[in-house]
LUMNUFI-545011 format. One record per residue (C-alpha): residue number from 0; residue in one letter; z, x, y. Coordinates in steps of 0.001 Angstrom, whole numbers, always signed. Each point is the difference from the previous one (the first is absolute). Layout:
ATOM num residu       Z       X       Y
ATOM NUM      a       Z       X       Y
...
***
This chain:
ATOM num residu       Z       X       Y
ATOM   0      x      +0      +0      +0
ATOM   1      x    -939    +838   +3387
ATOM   2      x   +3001    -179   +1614
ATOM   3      x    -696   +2144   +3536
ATOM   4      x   -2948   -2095    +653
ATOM   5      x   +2196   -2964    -426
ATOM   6      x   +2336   +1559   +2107
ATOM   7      x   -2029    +638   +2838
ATOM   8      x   -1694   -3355    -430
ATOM   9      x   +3433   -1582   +1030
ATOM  10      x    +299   +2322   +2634
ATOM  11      x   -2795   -1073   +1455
ATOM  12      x    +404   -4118    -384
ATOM  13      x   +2992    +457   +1821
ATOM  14      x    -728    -372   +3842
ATOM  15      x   -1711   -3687   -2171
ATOM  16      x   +3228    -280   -1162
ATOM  17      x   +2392    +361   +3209
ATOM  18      x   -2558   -2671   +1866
ATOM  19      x    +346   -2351   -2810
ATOM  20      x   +3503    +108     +26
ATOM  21      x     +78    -816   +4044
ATOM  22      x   -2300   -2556    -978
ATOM  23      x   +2406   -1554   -2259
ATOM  24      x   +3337    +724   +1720
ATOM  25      x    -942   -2023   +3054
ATOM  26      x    +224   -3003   -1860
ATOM  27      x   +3373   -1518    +392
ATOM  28      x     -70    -973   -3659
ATOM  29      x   +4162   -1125    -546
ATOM  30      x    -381   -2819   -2551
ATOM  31      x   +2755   -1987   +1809
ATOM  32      x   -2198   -2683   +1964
ATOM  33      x   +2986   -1584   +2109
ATOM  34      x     +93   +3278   +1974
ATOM  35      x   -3686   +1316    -566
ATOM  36      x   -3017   -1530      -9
ATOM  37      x   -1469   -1122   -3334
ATOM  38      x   -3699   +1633   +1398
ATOM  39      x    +708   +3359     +82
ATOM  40      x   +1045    +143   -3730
ATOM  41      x   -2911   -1568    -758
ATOM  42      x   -1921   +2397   +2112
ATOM  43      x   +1457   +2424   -1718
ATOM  44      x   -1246   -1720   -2833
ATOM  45      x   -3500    -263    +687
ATOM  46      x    +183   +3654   +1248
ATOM  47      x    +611    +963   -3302
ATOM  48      x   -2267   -1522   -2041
ATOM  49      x   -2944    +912   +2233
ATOM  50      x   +1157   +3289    -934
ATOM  51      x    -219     -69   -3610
ATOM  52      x   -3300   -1788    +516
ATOM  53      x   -1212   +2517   +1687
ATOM  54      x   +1140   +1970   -2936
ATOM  55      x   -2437   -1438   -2186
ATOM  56      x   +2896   -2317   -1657
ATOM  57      x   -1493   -3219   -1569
ATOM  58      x   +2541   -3038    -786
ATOM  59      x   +1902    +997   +3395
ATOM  60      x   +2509   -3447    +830
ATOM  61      x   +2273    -804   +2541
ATOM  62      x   +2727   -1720   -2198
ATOM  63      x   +1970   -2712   +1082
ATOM  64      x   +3228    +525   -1206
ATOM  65      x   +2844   -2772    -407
ATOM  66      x   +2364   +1641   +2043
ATOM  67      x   -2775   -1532   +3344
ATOM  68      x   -1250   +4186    +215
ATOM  69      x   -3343   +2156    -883
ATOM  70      x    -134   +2820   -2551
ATOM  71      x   -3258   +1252    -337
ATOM  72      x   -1837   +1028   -3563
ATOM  73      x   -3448   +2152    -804
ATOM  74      x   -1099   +1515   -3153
ATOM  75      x   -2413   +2853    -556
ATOM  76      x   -1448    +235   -3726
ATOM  77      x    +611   +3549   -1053
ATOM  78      x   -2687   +1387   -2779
ATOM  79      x    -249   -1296   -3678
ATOM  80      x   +3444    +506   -1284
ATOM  81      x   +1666   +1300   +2701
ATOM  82      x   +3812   -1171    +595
ATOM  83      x    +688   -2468   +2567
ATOM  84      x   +2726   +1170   +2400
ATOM  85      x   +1274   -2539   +2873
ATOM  86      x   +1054   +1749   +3366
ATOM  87      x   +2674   -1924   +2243
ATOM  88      x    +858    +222   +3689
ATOM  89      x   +1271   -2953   +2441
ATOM  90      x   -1040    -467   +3390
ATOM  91      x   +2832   -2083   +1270
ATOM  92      x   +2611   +1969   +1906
ATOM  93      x   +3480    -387    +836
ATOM  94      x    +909   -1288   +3514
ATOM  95      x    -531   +2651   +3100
ATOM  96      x   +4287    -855    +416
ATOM  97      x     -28   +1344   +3836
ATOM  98      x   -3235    +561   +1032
ATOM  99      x   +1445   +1510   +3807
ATOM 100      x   +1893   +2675   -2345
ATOM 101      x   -2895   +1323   -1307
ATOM 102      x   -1539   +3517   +1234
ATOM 103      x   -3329   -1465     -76
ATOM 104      x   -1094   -3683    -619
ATOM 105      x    +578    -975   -3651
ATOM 106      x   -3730   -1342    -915
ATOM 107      x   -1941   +2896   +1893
ATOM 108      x    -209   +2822   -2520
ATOM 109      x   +1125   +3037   +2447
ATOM 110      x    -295   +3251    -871
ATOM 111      x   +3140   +2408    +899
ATOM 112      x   +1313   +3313   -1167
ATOM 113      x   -1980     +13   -2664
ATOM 114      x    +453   -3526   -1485
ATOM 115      x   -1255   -3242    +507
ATOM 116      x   +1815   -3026   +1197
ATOM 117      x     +29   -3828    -470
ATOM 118      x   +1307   -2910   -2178
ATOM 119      x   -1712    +182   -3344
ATOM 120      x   -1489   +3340    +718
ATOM 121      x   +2191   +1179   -3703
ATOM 122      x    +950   -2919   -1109
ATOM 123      x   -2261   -1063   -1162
ATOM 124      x   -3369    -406   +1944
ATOM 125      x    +279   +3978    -601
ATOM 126      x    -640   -1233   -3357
ATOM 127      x   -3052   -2014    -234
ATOM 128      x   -1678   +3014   +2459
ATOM 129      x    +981   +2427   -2554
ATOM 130      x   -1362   -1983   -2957
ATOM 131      x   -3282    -513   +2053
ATOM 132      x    -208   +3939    +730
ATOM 133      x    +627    +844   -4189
ATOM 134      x   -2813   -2387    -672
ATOM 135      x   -2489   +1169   +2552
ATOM 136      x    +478   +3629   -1030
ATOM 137      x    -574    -657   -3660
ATOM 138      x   -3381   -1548    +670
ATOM 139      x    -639   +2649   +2388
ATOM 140      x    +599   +2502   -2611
ATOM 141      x   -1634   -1154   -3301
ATOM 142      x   +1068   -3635     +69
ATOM 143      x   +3020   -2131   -1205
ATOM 144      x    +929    +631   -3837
ATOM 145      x   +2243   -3068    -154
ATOM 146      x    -239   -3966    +395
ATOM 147      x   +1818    -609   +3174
ATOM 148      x   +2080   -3228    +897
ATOM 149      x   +1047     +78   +3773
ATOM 150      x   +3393   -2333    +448
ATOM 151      x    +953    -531   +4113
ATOM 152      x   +3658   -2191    +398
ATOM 153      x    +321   -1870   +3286
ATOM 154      x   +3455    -956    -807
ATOM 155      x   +2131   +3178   -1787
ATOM 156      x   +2390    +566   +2731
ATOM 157      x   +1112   -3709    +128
ATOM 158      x    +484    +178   -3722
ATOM 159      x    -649   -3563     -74
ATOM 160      x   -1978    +419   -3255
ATOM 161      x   -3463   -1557    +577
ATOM 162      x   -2495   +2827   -1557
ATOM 163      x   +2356    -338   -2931
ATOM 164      x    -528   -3384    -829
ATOM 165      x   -3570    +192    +451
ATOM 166      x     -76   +3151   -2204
ATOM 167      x   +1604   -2210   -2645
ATOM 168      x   -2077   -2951    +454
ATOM 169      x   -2906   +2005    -263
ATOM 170      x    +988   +2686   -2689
ATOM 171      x   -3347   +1521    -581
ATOM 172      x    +160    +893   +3789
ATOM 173      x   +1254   +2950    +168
ATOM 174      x    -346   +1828   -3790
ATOM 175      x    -114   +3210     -20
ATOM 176      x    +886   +3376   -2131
ATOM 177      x   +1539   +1644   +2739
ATOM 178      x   +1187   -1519   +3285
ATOM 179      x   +1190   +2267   +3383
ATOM 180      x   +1902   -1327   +1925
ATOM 181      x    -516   +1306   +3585
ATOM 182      x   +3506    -883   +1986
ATOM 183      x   +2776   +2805   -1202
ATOM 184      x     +88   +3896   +1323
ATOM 185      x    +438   +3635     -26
ATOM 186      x   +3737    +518    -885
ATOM 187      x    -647   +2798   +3104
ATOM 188      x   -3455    +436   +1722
ATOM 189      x   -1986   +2425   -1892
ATOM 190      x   +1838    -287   -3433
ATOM 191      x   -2006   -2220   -2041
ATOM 192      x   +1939   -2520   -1789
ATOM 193      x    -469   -3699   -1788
ATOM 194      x   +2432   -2424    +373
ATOM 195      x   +1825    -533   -3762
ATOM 196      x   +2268   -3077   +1193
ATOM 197      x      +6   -2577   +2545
ATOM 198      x   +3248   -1927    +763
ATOM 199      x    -677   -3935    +156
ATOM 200      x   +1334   -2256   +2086
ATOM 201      x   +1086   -3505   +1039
ATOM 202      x    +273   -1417   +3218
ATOM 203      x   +2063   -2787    +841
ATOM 204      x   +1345   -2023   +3574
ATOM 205      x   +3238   -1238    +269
ATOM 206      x   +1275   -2301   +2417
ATOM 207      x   +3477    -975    +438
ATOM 208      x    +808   -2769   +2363
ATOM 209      x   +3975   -1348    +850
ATOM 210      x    -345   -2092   +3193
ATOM 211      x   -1981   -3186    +744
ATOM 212      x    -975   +1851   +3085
ATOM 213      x   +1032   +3016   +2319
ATOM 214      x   +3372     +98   +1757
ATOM 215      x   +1551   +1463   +2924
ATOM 216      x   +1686   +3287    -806
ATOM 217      x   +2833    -471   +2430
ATOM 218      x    +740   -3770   -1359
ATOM 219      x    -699    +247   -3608
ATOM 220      x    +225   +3533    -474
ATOM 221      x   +2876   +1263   -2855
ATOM 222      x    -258   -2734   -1871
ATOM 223      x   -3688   -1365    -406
ATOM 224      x   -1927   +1764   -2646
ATOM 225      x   -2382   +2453   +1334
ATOM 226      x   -3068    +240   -2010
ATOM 227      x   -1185   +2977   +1067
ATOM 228      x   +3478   +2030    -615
ATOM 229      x    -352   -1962   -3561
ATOM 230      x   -3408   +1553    -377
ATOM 231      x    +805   +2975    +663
ATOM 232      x   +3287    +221   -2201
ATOM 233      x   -2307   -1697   -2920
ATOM 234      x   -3169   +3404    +596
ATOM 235      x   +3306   +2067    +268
ATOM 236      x   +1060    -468   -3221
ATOM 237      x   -3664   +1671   -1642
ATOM 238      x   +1684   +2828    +748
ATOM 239      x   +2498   +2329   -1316
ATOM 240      x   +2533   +2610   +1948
ATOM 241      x   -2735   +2728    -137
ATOM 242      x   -2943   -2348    +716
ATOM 243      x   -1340    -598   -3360
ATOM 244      x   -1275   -2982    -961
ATOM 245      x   +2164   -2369   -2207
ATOM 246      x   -1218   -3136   -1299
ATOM 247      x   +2088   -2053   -2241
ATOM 248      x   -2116    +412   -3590
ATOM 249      x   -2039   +2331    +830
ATOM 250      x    -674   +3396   -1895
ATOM 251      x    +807   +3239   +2450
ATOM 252      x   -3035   +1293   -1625
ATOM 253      x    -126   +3966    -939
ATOM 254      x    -631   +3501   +1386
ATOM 255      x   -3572   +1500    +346
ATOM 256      x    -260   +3117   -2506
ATOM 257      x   -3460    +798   +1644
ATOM 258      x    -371   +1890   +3575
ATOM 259      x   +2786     +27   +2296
ATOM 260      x    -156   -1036   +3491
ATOM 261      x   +1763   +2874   +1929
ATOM 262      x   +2493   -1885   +2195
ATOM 263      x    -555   +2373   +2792
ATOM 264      x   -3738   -1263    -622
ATOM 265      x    +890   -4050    -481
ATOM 266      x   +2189    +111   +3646
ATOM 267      x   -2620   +1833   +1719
ATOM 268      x   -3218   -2627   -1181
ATOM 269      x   +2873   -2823    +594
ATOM 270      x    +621   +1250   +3546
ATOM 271      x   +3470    -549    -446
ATOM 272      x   +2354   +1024   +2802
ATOM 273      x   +2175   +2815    +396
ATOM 274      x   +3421    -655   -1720
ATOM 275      x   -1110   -3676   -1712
ATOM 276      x   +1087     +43   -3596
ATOM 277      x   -2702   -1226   -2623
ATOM 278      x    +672   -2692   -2086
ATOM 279      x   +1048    -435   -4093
ATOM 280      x    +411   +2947   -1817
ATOM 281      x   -1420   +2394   -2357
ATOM 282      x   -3611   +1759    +239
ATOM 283      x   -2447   -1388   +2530
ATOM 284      x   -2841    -223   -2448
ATOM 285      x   +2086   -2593   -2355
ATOM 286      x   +1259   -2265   +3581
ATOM 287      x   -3386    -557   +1352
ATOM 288      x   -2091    -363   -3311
ATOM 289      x   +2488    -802   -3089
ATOM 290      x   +2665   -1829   +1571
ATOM 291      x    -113   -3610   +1652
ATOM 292      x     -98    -207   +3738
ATOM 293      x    +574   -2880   +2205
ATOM 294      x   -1228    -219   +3648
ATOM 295      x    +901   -2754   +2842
ATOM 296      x   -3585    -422    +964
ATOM 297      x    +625   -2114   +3425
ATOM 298      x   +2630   -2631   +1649
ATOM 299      x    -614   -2748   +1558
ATOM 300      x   +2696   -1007   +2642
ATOM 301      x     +27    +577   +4128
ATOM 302      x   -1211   +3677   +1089
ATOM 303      x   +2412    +926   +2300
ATOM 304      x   -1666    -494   +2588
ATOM 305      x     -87   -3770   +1333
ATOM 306      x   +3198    -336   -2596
ATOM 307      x   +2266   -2787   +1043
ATOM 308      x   +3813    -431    -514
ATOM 309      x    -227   -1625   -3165
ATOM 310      x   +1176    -515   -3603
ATOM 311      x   -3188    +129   -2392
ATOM 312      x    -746   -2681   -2363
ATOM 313      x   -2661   +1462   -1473
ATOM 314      x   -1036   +3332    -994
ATOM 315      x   -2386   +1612   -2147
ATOM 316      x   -1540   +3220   -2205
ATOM 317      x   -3185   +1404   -1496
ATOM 318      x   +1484   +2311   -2794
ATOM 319      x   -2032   +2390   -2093
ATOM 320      x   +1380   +1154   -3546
ATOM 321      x   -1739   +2961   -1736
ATOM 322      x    +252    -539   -3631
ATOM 323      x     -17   +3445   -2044
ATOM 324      x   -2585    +309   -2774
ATOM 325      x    +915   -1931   -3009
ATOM 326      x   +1580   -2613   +1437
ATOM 327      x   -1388   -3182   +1058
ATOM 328      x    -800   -1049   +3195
ATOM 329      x    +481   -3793    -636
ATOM 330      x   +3116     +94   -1582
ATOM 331      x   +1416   +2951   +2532
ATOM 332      x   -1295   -2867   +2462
ATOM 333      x   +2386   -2500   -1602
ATOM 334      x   +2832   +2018     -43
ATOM 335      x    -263   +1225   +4017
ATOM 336      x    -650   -3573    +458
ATOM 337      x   +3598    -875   -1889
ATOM 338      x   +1848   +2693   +1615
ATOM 339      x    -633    -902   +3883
ATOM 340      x    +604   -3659   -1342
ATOM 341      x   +3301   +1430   -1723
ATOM 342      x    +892   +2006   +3341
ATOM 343      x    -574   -2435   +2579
ATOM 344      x   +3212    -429   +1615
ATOM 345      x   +2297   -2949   +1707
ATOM 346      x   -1454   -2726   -2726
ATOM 347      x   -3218    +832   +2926
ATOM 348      x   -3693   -1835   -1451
ATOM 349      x   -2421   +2788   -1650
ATOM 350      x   -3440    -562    -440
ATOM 351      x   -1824   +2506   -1861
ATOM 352      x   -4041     +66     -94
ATOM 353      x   -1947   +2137   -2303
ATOM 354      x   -2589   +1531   +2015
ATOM 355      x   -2112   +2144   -2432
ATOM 356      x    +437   +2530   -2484
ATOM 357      x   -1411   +2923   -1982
ATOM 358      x    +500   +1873   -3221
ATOM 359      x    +718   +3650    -240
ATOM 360      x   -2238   +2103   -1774
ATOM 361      x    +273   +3029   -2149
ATOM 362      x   -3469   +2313    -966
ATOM 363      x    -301   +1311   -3326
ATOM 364      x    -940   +4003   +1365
ATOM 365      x   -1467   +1064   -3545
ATOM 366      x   -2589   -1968    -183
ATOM 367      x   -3310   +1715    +398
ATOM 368      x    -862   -1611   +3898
ATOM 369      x   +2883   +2431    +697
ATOM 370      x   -1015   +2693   -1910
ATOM 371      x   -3631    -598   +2372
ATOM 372      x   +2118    -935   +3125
ATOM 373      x   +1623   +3620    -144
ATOM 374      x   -2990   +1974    -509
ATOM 375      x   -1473   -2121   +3212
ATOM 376      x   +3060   +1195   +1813
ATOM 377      x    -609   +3392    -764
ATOM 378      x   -3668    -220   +1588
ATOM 379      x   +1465   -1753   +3185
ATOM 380      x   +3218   +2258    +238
ATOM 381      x   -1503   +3340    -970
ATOM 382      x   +2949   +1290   -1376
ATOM 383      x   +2900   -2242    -674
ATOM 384      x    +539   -1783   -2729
ATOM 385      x    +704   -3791    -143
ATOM 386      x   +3518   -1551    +127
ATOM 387      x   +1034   -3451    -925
ATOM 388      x   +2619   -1694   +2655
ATOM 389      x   +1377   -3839    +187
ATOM 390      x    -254   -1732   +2954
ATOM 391      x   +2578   -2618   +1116
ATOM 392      x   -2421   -2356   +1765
ATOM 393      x   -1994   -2647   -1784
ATOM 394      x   -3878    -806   -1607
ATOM 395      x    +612   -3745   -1200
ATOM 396      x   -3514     +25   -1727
ATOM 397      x    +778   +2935   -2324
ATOM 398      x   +2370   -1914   -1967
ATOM 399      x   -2890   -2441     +61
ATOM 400      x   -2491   +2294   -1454
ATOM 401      x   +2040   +1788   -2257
ATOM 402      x    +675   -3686   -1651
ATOM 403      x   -3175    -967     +56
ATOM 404      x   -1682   +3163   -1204
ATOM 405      x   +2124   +1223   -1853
ATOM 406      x   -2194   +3156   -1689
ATOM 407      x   -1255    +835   +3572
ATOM 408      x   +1158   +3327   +1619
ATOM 409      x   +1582    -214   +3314
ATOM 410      x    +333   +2865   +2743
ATOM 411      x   +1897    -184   +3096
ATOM 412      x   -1300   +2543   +3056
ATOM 413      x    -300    -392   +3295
ATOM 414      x    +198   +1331   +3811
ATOM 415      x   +3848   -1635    +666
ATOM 416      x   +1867   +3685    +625
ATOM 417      x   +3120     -63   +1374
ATOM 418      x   -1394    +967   +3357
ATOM 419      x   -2284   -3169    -125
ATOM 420      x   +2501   -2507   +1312
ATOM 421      x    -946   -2746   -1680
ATOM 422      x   +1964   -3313   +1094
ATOM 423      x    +996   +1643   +2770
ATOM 424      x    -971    +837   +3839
ATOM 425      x   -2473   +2804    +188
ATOM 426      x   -1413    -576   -3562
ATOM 427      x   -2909   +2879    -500
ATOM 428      x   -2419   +1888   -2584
ATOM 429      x    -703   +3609    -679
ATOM 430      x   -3753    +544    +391
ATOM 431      x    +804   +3146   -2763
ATOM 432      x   +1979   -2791   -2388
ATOM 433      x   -2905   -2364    +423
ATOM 434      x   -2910   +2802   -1201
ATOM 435      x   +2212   +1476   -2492
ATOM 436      x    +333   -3491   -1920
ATOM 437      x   -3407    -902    +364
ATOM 438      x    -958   +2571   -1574
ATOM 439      x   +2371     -51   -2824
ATOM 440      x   -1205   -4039    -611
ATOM 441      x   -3227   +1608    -193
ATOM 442      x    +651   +2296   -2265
ATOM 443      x   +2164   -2310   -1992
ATOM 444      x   -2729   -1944    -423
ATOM 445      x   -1913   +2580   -1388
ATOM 446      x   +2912   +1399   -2173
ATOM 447      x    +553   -3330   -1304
ATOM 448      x   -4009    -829    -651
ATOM 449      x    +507   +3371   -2205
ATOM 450      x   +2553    -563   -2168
ATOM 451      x    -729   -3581    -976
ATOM 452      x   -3476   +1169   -1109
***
């Protein structure tokens, strides 16, 4: 194999690339359509499959999924024989949080010191322009080997489910021998690594409500139930002495006995402050990728400013359990569900919502994708070797997959570093990450044509 020409075929679809991903980026593509509006999603949408068209993808769909978003699908026939292997990326993005607190605005990809800025730009519209750039350099250099699938979510940061009910309802969809999933990351930028775990997680609201309507604090005060003091005793009590999470019932999961995250390392990608303790206990790797984790998403009650004198009678919580792998997501749902129930206090009404879930995943690293995945990594990382890594955050549709394909091969890369930001203000790409994995996907893909033939 070829592997400089490859090489400097990437090299040169990257300037393509970078424009694509501006392209992309400006699209304000959250898949929450009370704040955003439903048309740039489906712009988004559109944007995409145009591209795979102009890929030379036949059978490319917008789906209409049941959760009221777009995913978009395209397959490629590979030669006689060839495996089938399904790439994934989603182009909805989380929220831009405060847009005024970012350096530069959040859906204009800005370049700056060397990296490039905006929401989406690694997770994970990073993604679908690295998948394009892998294909377009195979053809460029000899042609594709495999049958390619193309998979675009317009709803995996909601986790609201819709591409996974449609995969199920339509389980010839998305077959494949080997799947990559786009969305994880480089355990550091520059050390190539795929993603062995994913933690899963259920989201839930809770509202508690003690009063048939506010009160004046000065009147009613010390003695009328405030619901948002009982909301915040009932979040309070996720929480043990050294801020690990307790949930009546559920497992405290186990220690990771793969790479360890340095803590020196975890504080400084965390941005923690000078002299603020990190919470639970023992190593980092095991409380961020092996161990539950539960997060108050948002409140709802007065923002201080505009606040009145007043006694709340209602209050309520968006709260976000990461469920370790090889539990369940449903039941850890339940059970999170029980315990705010169970910790409520002053007799104060709870109502508890289920507002979407996913299951963790765990990759089975010798099965022969991997064995092609690390000789890929080799190609795009002169050098290093590959390393396998959890990550705490969540991939609802690989538990999907994995169910419904149950001999397929699934690989987790992607350009989510800890420098990216992802979720957060400031959220950006390396330009060096982005060539480096596309072209170790290409290369995969020839590694992979290889040894299935």
């Amino acid at each position: 194999m070829n592997h400089e020409q490859l090489a400097h075929t990437v090299a040169e679809l990257q300037p393509r690339a970078l424009t694509e991903l501006a392209e992309l980026v400006r699209f304000r593509s959250v898949a929450d359509f009370q704040q955003f509006p439903r048309s740039e999603s489906e712009g988004a949408a559109a944007w995409v499959a145009a591209a795979l068209r102009a890929e030379g993808f036949g059978e490319v769909a917008v789906l209409d999924t049941p959760d009221g978003t777009q995913s978009v699908f395209g397959h490629l026939p590979g030669p006689e024989g060839a495996p089938t292997v399904l790439l994934y990326a989603h182009y909805d993005v989380q929220p831009p949080l405060d847009e005024a607190a970012w350096t530069s605005p959040p859906f204009e990809l800005t370049e700056r010191d060397g990296r490039w800025y905006g929401r989406g730009a690694a997770d994970c519209k990073g993604g679908v322009v690295m998948h394009l750039a892998a294909l377009r350099a195979l053809k460029a250099t000899g042609g594709i080997p495999v049958g390619v699938k193309v998979i675009v979510e317009g709803s995996e940061e909601m986790g609201t489910g819709g591409l996974e009910r449609y995969a199920e309802d339509h389980p010839e969809l998305l077959a494949a021998d080997a799947i990559v999933i786009g969305d994880s990351g480089n355990f550091r930028a520059g050390l190539p690594t795929v993603t062995a775990t994913l933690r899963g997680m259920a989201m839930l609201s809770v509202r508690v409500d003690t009063l048939a309507g506010n009160l004046h604090s000065g009147q009613f005060g010390g003695a009328a139930p405030d619901a948002l003091a009982a909301l915040i005793r009932t979040l309070d009590s996720l929480r043990a002495e050294d801020g690990s999470t307790t949930v009546d019932g559920l497992a405290a999961g186990a220690e990771w006995d793969g790479i360890a995250y340095d803590e020196d390392a975890f504080r400084a990608d965390a941005k923690v402050l000078d002299g603020v303790e990190l919470t639970g206990s023992g190593g980092i790797s095991g409380r961020v990728w092996s161990r539950p984790s539960v997060t108050v998403l948002g409140i709802d009650c007065p923002p201080v400013v505009g606040a009145t004198p007043s006694v709340q009678a209602s209050a309520r919580a968006l709260v976000s359990l990461r469920v370790p792998p090889g539990g369940d997501a449903a039941e850890a749902g339940k059970l999170l569900a029980a315990h705010l129930e169970a910790h409520t206090p002053w007799g104060a009404r709870t109502t508890v919502e289920h507002m979407g879930q996913g299951q963790p995943f765990s990759a089975d690293l010798s099965s022969p994708a991997y064995g092609a995945m690390a000789r890929a990594m080799a190609v795009g990382y002169p050098g290093e070797e590959m390393q396998a890594a959890g990550m705490g955050g969540s991939i609802p549709l690989c538990g999907t997959l994995g169910a419904l394909y149950p001999d397929a091969e699934i690989l987790l890369i992607g350009l989510s570093e800890p420098q990216a930001q992802i979720h957060a203000v400031d959220e950006s790409v390396s330009p060096q990450e982005l060539e480096r994995l596309t072209l170790t996907e290409a290369a995969f893909l020839r590694e992979y044509a290889t040894s299935r033939a």
